[in-house]
N, C-alpha and C positions, 0 to 999 in steps of 0.2 A: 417402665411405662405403666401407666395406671388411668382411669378415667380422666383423672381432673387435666393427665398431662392432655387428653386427646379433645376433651373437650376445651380446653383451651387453646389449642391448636384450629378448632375447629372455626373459634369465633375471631382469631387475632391476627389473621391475615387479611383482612379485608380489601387493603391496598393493594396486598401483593396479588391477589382474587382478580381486581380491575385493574389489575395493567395485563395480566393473563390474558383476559376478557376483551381488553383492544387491543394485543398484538395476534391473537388468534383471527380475528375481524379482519384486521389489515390484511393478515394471511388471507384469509378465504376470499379479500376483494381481489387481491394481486392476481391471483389466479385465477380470476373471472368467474368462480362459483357464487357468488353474492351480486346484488344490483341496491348501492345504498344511494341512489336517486330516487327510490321511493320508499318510505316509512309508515310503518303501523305505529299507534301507540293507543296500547288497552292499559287498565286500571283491574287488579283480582284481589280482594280481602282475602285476608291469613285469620284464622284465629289465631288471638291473642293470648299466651300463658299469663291470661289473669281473669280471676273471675268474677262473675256479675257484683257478688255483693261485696269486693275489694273495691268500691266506687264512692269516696265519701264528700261530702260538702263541707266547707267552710271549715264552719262549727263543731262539727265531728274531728276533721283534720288539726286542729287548735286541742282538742281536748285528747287527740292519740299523744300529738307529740308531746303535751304537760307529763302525760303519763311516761310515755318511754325514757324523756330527760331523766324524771324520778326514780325511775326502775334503774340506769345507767350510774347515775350518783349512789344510789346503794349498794349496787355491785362493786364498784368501785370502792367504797369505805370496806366492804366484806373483805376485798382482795387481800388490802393492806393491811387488814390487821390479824388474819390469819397466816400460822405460818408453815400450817400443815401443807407438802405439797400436791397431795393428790386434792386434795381439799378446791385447794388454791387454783390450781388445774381447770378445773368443774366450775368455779364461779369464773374463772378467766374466759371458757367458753361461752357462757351464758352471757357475761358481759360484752362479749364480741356480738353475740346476736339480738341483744339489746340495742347495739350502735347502730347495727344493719337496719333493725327497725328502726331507730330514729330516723335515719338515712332515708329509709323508705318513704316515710311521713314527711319529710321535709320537700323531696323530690314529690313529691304528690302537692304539694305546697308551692311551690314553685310551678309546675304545668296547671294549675288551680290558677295561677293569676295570668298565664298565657290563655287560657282557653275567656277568662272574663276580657281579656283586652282584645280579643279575635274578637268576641261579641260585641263587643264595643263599635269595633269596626266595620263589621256587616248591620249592625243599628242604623249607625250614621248613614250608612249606603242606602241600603235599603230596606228601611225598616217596616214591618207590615201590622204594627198599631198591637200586636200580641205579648202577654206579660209573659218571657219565658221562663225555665225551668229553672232551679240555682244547680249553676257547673255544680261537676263532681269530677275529682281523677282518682285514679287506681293506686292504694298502694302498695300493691305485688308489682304492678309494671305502668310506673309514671307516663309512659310514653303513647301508651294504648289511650284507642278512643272508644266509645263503644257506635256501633258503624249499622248500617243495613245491609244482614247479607244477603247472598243467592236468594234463600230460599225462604226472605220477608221476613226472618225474626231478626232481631237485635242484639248482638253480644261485640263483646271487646276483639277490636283487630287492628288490622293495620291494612294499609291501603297500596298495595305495591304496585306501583305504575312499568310497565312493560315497553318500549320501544323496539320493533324488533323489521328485518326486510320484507318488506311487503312480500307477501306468497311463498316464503322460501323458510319460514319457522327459524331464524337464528337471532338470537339477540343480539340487539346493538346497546344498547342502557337499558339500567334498570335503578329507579330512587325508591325508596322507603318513605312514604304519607303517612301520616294520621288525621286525616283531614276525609269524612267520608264521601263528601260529595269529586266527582272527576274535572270537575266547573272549574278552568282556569287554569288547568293544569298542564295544558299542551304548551303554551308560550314556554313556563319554566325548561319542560325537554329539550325543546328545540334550542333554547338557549346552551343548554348543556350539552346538543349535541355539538352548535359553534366554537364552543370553548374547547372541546376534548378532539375534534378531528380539524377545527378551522371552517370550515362551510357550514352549509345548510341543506337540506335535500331540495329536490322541485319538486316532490310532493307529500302531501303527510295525510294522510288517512285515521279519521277514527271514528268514534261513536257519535249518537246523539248526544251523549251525556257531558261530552266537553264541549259543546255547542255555545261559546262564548262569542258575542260580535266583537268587543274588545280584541279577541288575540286572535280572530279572522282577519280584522283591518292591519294587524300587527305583522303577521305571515303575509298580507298581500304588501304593506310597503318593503318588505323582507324580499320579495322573490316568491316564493313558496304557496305554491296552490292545496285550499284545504279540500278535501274531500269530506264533509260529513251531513247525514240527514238532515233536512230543516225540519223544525217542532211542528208539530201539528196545531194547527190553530183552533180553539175552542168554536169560533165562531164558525166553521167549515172551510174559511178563506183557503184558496189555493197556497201552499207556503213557499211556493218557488218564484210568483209574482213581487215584487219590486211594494218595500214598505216605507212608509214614510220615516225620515233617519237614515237610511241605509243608507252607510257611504261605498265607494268605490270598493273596497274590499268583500265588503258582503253583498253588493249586488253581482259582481264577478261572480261568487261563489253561488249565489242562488241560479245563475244563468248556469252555471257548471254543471251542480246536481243534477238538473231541468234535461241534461242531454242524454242521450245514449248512451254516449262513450261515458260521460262522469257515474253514470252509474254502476256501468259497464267495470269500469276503474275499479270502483268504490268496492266490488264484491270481493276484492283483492280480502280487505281487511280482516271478515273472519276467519280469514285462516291464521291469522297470529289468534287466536284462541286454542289452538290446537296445543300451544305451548303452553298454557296454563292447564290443560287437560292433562298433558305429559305429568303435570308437576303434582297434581292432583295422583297421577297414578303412582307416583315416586311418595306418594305418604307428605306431602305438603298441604297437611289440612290444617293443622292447629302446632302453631313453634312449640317450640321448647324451649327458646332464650327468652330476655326481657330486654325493651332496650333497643331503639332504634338503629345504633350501629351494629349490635349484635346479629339483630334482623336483616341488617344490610349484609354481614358475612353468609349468611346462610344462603337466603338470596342467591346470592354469587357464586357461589357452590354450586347450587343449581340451573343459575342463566350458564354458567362456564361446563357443565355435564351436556347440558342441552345441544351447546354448538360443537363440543365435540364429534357427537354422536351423529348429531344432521350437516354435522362437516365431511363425516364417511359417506354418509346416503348422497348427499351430493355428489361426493368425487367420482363416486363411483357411478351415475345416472349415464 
């Protein structure tokens, strides 16, 4: 047994991680220690094992990989026509890490023309008349975006969305984003909770920051009452009053927040924060994989430590 065996281990069970992760859930609903009629779902950025100036454009990306194909061709001609073996050995290695770089460059190339067809598509939406930036991706970790964290600077991370029992700190899902913004991202969970248990909850709780009227009218033709703050309106408007557009799902919802009880409700939510605080105390500040499913083992390691552990503290309450 040696590192490579444990870190492999580490990242290759990710399946085997999330079926762990829902038969543990199922256990702790059977038993009445969980209540999954109501849901939280937060979003917490990871740093990303990759850094700031692994972030190149276009142009840069076109002239890495002319160069690594060139460096890989030569190593190659070296190999074969030496016949020394330690020799041989040494340029084998180097040429294997030539590959990886091309590798690299190429996967940076490939999320390079994702991130311009995402823009593409937020243009067409809604576009607000500004010339933007020219993408860039990483090429230590293709998959990283560079995000806005906690604490207002900018660096490379990944965006780990959280669903977990309202008030009770146990995970229920958890996906791996690179996507920085939270906008839009509540429909996809709930979707995925239907798929993995069959229903949906009656209520789902979260921040302002997924504050989508799109996937409020979506949850209310669904069943499922949102709980989350209305935006503050520049002009001072009251935000719980009735706007013009609103359809039936977001007037329900603004009449919701508007009451006692919905707020009442609502305070449920920060307390699925406390499990990102856990993970924070557990050394979950900055990965050490690259690599979206990599992240999603890890992850899982962690959402599946957490319900253990608040699976004792309950039982025993």
């Amino acid at each position: 047994m040696n590192y490579h065996m444990l870190a492999d281990f580490r990242v290759g069970c990710a399946d085997l991680l999330d079926r762990l992760l829902s038969e543990h859930l199922a256990a702790l609903a059977k038993a009445g220690l969980v209540d999954l009629e109501t849901l939280a779902q937060d979003g917490v950025r990871v740093r990303a094992s990759a850094g700031a100036a692994s972030f190149r454009r276009e142009a840069t990306l076109d002239r890495h990989l002319a160069l690594a194909e060139t460096v890989v061709e030569d190593l190659k001609r070296e190999v074969d026509a030496r016949s020394d073996a330690s020799s041989q050995r040494a340029r084998a290695a180097r040429e294997r890490a030539a590959q990886e770089r091309r590798a690299r460059v190429k996967a940076a190339q490939t999320a390079l023309a994702e991130i311009k067809q995402q823009r593409k598509e937020r243009k067409e939406k809604r576009g607000n008349g500004k010339k933007p930036k020219q993408p860039r991706a990483s090429t230590t970790d293709a998959d990283a975006r560079v995000m806005k964290m906690a604490d207002g600077g900018f660096r490379p991370a990944y965006n780990v969305q959280v669903t977990s029992a309202a008030g009770q700190q146990i995970v229920v899902d958890t996906k791996i984003c690179n996507t920085g913004s939270d906008r839009g991202l509540m429909r996809p969970m709930l979707e995925r909770r239907r798929t993995r248990s069959g229903g949906l909850p009656q209520r789902h709780l979260v921040d302002g920051g997924f504050g989508s009227a799109e996937d409020i009218e979506w949850a209310h033709a669904e069943g499922v009452e949102v709980f989350c703050p209305p935006t503050q309106s520049k002009h001072g408007t009251d935000p719980y009053l009735p706007r013009r557009g609103d359809g039936p799902g977001v007037l329900a919802w603004r009449t919701r927040m508007a009451s006692e009880a919905g707020k009442a409700r609502y305070k449920l939510r920060s307390i699925c924060e406390c499990i990102h605080a856990r993970w924070r105390n557990w050394d979950l500040r900055q990965l050490t994989v690259r690599g979206i499913e990599k992240v999603r083992a890890v992850v899982l390691w962690y959402a599946l430590t957490n319900n253990i552990l608040q699976g004792f503290r309950l039982a025993g309450a």
